[in-house]
N, CA, C and O atoms as a CHARMM CRD file, in Angstrom:
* protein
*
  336
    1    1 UNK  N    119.85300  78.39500 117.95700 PROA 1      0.00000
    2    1 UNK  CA   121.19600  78.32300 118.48700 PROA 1      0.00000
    3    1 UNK  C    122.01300  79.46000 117.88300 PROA 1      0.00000
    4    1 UNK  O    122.01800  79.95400 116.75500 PROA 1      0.00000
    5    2 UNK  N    122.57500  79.66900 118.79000 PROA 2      0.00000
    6    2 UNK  CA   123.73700  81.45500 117.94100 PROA 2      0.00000
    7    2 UNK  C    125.04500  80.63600 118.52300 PROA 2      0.00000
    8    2 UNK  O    125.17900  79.74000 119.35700 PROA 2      0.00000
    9    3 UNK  N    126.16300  81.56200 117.46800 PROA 3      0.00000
   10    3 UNK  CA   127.81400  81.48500 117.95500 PROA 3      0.00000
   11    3 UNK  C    128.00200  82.50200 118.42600 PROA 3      0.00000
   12    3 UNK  O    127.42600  83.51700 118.03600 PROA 3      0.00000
   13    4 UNK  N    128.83000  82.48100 119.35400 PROA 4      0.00000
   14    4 UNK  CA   129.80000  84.16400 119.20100 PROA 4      0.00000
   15    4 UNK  C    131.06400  83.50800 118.49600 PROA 4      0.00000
   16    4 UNK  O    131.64300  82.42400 118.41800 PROA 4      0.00000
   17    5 UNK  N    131.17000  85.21300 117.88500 PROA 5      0.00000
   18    5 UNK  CA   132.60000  85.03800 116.70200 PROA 5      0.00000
   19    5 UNK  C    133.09300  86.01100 116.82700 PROA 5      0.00000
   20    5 UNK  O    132.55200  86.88100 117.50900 PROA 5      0.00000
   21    6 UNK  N    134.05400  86.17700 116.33900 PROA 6      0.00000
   22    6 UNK  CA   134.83700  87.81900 116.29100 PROA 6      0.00000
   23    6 UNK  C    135.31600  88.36100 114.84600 PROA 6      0.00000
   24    6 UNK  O    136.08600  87.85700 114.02900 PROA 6      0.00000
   25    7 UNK  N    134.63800  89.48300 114.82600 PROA 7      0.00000
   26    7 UNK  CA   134.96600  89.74600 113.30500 PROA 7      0.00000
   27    7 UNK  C    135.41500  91.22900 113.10100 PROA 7      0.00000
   28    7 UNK  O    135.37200  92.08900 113.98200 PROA 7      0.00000
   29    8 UNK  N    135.62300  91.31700 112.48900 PROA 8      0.00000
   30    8 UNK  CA   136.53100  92.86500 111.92300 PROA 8      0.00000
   31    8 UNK  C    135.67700  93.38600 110.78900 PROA 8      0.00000
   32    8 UNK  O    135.05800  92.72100 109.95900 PROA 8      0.00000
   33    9 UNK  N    135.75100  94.54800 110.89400 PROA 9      0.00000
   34    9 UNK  CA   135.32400  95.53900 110.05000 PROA 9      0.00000
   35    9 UNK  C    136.17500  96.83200 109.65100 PROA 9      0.00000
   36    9 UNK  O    137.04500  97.20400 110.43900 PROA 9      0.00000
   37   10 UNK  N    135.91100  97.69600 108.18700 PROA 10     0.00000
   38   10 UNK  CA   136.62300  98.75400 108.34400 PROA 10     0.00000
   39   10 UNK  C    135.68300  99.38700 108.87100 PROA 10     0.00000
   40   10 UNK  O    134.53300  98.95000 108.91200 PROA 10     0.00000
   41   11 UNK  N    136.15300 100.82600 109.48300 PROA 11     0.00000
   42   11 UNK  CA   135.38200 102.07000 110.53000 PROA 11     0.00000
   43   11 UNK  C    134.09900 102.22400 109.62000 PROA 11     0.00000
   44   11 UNK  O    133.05200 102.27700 110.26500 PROA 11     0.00000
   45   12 UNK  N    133.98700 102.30000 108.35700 PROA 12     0.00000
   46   12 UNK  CA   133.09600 102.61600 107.67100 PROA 12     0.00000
   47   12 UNK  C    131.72600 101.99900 107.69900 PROA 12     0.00000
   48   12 UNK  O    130.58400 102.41200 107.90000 PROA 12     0.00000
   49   13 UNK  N    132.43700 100.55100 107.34600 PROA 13     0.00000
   50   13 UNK  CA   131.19900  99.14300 107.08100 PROA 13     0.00000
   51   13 UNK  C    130.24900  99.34600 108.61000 PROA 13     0.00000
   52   13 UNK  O    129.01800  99.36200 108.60300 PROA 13     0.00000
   53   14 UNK  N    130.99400  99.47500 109.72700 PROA 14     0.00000
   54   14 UNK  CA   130.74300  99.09500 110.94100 PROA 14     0.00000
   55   14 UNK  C    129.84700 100.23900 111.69500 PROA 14     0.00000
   56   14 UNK  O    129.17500 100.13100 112.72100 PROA 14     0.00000
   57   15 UNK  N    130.12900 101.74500 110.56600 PROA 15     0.00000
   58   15 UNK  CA   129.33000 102.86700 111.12600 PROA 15     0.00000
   59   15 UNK  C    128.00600 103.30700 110.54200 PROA 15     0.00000
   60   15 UNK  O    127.24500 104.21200 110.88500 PROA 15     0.00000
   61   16 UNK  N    127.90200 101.91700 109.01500 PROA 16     0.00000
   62   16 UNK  CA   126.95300 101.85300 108.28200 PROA 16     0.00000
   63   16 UNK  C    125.91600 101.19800 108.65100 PROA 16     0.00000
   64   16 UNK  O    124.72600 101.44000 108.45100 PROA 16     0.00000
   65   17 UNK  N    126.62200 100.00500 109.42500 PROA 17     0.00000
   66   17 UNK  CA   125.63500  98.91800 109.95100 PROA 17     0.00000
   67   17 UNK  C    125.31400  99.26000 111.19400 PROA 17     0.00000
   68   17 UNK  O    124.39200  98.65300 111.73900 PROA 17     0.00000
   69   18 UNK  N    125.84200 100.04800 111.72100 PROA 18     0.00000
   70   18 UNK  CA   124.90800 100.76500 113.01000 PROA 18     0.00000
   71   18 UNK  C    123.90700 101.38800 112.72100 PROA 18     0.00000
   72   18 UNK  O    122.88100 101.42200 113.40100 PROA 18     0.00000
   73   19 UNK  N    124.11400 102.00200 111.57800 PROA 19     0.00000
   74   19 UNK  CA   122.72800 103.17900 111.17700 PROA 19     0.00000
   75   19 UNK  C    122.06300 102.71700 110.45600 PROA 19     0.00000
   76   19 UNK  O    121.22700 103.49000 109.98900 PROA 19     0.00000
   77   20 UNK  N    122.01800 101.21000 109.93000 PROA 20     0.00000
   78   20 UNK  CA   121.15400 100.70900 109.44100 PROA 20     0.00000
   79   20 UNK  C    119.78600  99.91800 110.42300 PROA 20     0.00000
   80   20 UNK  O    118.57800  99.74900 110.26100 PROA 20     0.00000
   81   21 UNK  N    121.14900  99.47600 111.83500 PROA 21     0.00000
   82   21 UNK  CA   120.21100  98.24900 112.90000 PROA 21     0.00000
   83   21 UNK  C    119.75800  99.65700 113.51900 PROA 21     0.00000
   84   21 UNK  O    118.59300  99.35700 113.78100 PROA 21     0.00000
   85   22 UNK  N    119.83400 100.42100 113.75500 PROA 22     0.00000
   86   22 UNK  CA   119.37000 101.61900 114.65000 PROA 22     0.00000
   87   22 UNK  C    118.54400 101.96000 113.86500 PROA 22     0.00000
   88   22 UNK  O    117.67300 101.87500 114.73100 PROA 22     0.00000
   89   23 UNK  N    117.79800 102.38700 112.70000 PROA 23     0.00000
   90   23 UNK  CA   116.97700 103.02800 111.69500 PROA 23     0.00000
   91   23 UNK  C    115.86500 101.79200 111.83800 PROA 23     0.00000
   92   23 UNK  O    114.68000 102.12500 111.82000 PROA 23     0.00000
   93   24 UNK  N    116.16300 100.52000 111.96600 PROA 24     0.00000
   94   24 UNK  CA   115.47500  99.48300 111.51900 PROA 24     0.00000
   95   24 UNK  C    114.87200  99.01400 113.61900 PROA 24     0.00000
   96   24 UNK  O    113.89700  98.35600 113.98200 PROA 24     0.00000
   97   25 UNK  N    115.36200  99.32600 114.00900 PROA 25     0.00000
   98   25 UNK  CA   115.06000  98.87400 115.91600 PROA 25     0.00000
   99   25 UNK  C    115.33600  97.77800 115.86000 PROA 25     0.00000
  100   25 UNK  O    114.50100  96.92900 116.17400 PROA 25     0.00000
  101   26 UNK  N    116.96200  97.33300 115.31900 PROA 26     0.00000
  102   26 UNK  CA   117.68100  96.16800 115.68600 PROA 26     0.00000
  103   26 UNK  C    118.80600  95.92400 116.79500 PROA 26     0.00000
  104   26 UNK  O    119.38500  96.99700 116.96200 PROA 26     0.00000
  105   27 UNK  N    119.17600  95.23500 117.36500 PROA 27     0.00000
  106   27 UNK  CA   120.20700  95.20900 117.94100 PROA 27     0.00000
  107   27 UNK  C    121.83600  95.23900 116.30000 PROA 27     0.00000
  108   27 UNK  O    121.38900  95.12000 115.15900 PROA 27     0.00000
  109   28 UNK  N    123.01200  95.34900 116.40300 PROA 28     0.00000
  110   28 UNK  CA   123.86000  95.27200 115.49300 PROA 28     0.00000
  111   28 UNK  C    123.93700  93.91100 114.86300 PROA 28     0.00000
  112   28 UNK  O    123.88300  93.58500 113.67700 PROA 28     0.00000
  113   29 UNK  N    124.10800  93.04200 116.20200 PROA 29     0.00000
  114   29 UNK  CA   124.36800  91.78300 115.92700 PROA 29     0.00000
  115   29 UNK  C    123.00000  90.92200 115.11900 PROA 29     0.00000
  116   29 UNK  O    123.26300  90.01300 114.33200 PROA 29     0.00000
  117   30 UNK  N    121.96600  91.20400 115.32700 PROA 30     0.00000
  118   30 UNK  CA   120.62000  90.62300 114.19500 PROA 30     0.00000
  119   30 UNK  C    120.84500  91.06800 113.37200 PROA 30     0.00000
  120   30 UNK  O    121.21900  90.37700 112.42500 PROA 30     0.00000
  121   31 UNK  N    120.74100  92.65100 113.23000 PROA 31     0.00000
  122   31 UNK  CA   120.74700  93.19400 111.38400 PROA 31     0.00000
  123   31 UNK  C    122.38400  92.56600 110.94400 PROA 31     0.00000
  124   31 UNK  O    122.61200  92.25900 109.77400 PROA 31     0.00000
  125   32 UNK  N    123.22100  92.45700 111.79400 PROA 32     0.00000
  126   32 UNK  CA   124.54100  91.56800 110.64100 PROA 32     0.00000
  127   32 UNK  C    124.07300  89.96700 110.34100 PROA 32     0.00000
  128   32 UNK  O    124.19300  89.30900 109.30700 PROA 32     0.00000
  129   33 UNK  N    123.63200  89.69000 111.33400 PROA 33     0.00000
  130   33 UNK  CA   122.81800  88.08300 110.72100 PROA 33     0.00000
  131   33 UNK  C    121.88100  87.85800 109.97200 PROA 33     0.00000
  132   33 UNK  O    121.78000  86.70700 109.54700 PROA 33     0.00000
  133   34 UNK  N    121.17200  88.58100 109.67700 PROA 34     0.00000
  134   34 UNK  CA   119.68900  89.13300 108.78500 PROA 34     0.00000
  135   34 UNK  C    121.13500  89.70200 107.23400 PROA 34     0.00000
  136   34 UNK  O    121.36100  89.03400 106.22400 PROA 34     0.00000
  137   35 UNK  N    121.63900  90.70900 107.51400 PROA 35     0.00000
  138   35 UNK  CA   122.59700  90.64500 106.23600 PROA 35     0.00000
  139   35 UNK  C    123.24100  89.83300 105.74900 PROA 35     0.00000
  140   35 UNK  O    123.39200  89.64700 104.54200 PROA 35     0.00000
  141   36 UNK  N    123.77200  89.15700 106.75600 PROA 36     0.00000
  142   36 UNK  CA   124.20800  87.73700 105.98700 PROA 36     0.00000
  143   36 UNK  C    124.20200  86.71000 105.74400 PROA 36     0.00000
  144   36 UNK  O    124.96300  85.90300 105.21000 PROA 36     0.00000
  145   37 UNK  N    122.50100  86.73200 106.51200 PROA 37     0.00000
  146   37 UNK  CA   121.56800  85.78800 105.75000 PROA 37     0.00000
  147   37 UNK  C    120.77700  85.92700 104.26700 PROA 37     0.00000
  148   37 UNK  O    120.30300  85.07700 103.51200 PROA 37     0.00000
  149   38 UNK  N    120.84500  87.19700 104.21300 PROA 38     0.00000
  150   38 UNK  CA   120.29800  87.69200 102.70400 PROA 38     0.00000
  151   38 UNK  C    121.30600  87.29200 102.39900 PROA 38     0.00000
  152   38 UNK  O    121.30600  86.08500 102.15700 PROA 38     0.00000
  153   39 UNK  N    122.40400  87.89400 102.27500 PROA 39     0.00000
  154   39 UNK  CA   123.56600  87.51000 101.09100 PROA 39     0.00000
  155   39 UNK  C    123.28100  85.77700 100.98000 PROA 39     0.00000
  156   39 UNK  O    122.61300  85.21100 100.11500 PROA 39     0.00000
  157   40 UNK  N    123.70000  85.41700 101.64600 PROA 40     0.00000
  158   40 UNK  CA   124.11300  84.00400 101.29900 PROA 40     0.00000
  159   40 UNK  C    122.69100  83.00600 100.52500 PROA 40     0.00000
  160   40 UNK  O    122.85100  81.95800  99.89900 PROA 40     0.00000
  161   41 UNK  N    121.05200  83.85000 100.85900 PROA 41     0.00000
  162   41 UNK  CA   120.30700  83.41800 100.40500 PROA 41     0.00000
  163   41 UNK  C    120.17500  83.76600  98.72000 PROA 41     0.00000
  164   41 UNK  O    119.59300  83.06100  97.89600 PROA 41     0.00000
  165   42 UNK  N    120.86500  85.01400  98.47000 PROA 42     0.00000
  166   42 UNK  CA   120.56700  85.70700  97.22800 PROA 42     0.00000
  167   42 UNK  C    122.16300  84.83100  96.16300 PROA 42     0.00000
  168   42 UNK  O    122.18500  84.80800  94.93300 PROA 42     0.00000
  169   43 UNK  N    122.91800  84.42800  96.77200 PROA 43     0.00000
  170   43 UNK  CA   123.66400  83.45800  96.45500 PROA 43     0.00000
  171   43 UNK  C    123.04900  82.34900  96.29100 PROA 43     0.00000
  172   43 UNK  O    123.29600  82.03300  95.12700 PROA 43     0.00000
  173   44 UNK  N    122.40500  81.58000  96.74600 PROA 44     0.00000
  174   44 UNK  CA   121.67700  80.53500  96.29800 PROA 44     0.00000
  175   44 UNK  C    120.56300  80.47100  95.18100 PROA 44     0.00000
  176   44 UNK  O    120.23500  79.52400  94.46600 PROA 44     0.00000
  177   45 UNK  N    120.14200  81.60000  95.23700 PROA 45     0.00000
  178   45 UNK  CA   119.15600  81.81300  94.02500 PROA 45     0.00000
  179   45 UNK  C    119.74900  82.29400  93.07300 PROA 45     0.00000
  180   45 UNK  O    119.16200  82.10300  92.00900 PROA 45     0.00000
  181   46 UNK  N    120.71200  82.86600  93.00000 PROA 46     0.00000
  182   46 UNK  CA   121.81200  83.23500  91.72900 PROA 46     0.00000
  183   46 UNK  C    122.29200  82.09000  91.04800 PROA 46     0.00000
  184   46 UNK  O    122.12400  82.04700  89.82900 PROA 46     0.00000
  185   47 UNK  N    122.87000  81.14200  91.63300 PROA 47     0.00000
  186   47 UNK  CA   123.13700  79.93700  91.44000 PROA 47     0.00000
  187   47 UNK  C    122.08200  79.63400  90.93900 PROA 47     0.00000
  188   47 UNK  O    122.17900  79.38300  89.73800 PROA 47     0.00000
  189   48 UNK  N    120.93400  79.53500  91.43000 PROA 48     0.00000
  190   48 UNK  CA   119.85000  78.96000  90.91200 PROA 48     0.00000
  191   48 UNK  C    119.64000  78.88800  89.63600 PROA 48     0.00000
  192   48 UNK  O    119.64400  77.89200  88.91200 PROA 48     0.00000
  193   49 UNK  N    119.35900  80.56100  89.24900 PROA 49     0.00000
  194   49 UNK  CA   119.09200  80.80200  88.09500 PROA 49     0.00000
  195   49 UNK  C    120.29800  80.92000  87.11100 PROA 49     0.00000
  196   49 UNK  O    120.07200  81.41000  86.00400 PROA 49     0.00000
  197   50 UNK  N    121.58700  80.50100  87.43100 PROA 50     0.00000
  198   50 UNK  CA   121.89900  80.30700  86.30600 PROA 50     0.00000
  199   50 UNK  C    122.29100  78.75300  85.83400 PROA 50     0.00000
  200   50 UNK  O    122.95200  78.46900  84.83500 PROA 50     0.00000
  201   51 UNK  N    121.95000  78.19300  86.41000 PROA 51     0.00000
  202   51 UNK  CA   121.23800  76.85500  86.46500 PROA 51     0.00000
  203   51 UNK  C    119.98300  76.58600  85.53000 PROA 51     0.00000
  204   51 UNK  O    119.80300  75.80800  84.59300 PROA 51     0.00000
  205   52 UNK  N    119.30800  77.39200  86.05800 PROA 52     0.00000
  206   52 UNK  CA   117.73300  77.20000  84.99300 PROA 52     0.00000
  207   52 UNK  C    118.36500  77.50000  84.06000 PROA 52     0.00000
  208   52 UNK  O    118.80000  76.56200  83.39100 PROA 52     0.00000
  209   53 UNK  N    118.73000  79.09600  83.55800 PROA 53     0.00000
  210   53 UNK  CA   119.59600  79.27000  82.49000 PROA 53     0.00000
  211   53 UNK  C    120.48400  78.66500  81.43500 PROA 53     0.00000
  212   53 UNK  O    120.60900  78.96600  80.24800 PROA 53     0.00000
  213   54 UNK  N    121.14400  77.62000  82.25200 PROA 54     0.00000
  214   54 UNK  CA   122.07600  77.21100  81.28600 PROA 54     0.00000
  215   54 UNK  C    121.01500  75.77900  80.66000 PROA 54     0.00000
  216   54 UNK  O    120.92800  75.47200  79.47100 PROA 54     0.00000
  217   55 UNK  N    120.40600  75.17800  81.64000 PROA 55     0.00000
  218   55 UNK  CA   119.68900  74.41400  81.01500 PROA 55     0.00000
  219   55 UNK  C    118.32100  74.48200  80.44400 PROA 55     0.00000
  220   55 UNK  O    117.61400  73.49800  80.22800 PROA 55     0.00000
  221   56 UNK  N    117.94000  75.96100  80.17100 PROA 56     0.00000
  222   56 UNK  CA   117.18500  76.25700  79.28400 PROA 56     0.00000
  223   56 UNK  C    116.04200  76.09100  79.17800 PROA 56     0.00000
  224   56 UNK  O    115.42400  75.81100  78.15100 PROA 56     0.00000
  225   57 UNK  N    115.40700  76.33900  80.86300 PROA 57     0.00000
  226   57 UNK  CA   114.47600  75.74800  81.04700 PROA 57     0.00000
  227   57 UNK  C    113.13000  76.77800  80.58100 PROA 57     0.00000
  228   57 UNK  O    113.44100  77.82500  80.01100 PROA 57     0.00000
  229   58 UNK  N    111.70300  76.50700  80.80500 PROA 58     0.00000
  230   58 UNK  CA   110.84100  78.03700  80.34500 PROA 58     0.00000
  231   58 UNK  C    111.00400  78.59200  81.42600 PROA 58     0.00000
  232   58 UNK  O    111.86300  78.43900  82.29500 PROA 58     0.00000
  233   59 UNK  N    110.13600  79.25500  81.34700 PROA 59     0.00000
  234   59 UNK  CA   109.85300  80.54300  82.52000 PROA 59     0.00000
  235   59 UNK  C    108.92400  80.07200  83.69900 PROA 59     0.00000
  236   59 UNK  O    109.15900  80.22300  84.89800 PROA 59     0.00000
  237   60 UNK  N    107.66300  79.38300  83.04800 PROA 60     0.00000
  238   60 UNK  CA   106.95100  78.88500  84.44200 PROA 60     0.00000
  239   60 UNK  C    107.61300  77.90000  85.05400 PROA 60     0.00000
  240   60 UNK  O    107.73500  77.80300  86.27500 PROA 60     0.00000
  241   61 UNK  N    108.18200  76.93200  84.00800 PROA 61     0.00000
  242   61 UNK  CA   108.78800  75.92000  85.00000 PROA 61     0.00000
  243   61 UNK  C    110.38700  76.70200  86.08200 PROA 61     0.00000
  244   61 UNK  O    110.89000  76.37300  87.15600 PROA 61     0.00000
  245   62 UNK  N    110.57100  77.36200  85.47800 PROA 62     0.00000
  246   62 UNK  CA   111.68200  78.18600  86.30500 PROA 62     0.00000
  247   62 UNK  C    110.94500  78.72600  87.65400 PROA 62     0.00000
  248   62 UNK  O    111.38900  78.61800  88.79800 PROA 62     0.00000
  249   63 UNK  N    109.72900  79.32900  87.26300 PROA 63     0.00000
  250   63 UNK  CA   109.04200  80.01100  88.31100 PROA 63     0.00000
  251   63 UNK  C    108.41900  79.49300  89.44900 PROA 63     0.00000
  252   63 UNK  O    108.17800  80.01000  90.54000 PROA 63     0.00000
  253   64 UNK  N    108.16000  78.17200  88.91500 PROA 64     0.00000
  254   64 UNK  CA   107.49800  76.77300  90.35300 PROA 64     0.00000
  255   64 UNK  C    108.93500  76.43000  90.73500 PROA 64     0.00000
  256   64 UNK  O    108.99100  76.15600  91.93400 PROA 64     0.00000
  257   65 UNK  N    110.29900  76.34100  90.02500 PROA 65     0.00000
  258   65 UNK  CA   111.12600  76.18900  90.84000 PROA 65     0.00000
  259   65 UNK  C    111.61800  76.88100  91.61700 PROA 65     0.00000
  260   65 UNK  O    112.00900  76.36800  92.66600 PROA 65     0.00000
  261   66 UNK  N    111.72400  77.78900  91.47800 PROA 66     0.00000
  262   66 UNK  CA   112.01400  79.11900  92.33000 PROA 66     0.00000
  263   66 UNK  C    111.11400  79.36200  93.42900 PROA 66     0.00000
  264   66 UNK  O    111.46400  80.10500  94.34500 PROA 66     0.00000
  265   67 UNK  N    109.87700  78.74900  93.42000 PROA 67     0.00000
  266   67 UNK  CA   109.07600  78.75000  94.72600 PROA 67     0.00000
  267   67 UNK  C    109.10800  77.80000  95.58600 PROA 67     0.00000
  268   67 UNK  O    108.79500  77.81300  96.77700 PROA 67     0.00000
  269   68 UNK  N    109.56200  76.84100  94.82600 PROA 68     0.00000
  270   68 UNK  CA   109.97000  75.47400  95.85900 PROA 68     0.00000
  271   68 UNK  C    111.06500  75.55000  96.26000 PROA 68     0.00000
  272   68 UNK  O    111.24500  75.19700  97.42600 PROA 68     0.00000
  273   69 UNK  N    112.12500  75.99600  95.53300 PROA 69     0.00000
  274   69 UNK  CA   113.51300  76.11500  96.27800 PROA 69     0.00000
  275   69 UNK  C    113.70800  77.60200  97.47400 PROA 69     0.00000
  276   69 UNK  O    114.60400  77.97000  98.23400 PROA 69     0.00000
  277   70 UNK  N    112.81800  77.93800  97.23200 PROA 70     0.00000
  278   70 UNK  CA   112.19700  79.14700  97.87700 PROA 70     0.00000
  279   70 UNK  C    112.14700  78.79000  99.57900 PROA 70     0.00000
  280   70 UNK  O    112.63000  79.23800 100.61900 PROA 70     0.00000
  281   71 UNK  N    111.11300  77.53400  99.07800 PROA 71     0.00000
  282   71 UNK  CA   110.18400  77.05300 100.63500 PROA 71     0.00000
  283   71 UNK  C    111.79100  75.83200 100.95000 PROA 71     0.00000
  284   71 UNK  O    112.01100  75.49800 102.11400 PROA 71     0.00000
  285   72 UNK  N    112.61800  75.37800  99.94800 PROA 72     0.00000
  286   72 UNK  CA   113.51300  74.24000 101.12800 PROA 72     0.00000
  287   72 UNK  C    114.89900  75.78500 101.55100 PROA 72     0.00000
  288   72 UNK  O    115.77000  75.76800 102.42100 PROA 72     0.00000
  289   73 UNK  N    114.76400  76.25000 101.13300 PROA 73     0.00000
  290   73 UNK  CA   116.25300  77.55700 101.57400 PROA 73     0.00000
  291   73 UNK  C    114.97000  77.95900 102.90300 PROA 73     0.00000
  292   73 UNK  O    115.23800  77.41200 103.97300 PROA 73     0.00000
  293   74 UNK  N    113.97200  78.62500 102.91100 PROA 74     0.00000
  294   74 UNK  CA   113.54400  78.90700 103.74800 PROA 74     0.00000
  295   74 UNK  C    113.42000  77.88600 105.18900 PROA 74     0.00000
  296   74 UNK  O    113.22400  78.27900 106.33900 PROA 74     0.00000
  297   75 UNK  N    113.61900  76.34800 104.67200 PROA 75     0.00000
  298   75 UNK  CA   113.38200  75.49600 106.31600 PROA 75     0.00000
  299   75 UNK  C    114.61800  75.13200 106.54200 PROA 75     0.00000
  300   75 UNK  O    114.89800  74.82700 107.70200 PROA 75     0.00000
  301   76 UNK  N    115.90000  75.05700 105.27700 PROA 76     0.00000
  302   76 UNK  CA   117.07900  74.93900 105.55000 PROA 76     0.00000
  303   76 UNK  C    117.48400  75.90700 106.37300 PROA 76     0.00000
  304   76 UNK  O    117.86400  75.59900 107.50200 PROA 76     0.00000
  305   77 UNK  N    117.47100  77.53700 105.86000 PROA 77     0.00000
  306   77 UNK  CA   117.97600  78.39400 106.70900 PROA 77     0.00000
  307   77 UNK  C    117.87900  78.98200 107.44000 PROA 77     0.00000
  308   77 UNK  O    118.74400  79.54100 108.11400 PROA 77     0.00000
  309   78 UNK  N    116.01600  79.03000 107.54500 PROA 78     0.00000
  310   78 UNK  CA   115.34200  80.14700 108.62100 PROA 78     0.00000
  311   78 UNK  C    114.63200  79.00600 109.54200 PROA 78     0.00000
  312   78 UNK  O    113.93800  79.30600 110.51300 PROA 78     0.00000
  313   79 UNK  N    114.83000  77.94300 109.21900 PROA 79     0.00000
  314   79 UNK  CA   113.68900  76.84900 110.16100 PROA 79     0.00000
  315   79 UNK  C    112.47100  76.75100 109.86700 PROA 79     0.00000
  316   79 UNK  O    111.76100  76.24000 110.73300 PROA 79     0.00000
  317   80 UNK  N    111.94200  77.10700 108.82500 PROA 80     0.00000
  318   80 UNK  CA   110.73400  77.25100 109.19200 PROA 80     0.00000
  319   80 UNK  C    110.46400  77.06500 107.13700 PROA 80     0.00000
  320   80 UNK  O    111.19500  77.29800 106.17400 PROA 80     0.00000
  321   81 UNK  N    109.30200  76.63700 107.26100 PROA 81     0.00000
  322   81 UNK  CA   108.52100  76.42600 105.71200 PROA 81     0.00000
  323   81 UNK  C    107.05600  77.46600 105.56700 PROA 81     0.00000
  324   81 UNK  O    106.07500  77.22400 106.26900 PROA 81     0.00000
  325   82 UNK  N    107.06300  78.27500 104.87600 PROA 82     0.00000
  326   82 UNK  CA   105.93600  79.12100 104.34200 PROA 82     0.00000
  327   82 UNK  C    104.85700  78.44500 104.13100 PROA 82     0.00000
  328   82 UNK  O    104.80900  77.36200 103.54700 PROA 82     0.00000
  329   83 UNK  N    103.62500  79.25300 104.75200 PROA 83     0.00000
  330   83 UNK  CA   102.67900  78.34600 103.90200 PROA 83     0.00000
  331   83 UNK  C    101.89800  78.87500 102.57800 PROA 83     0.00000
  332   83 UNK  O    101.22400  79.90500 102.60700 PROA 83     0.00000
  333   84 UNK  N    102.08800  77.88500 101.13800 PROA 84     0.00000
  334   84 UNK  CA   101.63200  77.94100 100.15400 PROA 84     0.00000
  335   84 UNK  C    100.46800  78.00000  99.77400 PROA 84     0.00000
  336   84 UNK  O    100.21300  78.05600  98.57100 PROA 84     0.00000
């Protein structure tokens, strides 16, 4: 399912992200949804880890979490679950 929305940009952002979806053989409107689907995913794992962080967890156990929260952000946001 997609929205249409209306959004603003300065001349700059908007002449960047053309030459990014054009370099890449996107339409504008995917590579801005693909960007701000990264962002908001790399926000969740930031969070993540400073989460593990504060509660001090090791490293492997950080690292199986990070693969599982990996696979529910991936069916939360992309639909779909990796296979392990």
């Amino acid at each position: 399912m997609t929205a249409k929305v209306t959004l603003s940009f300065s001349d700059e952002t908007i002449e960047a992200a053309r030459r990014f979806a054009k370099r890449e053989g996107m339409s504008l409107s995917a590579w801005i949804d693909q960007a701000a689907r990264e962002k908001a995913l790399r926000e969740v794992f930031a969070e993540h880890a400073a989460v593990v962080n504060r509660a001090g967890l090791d490293i492997e156990a950080a690292a199986l979490a990070d693969a599982q929260e990996a696979e529910l952000v991936n069916a939360a946001y992309l639909g779909r679950r990796d296979a392990a």
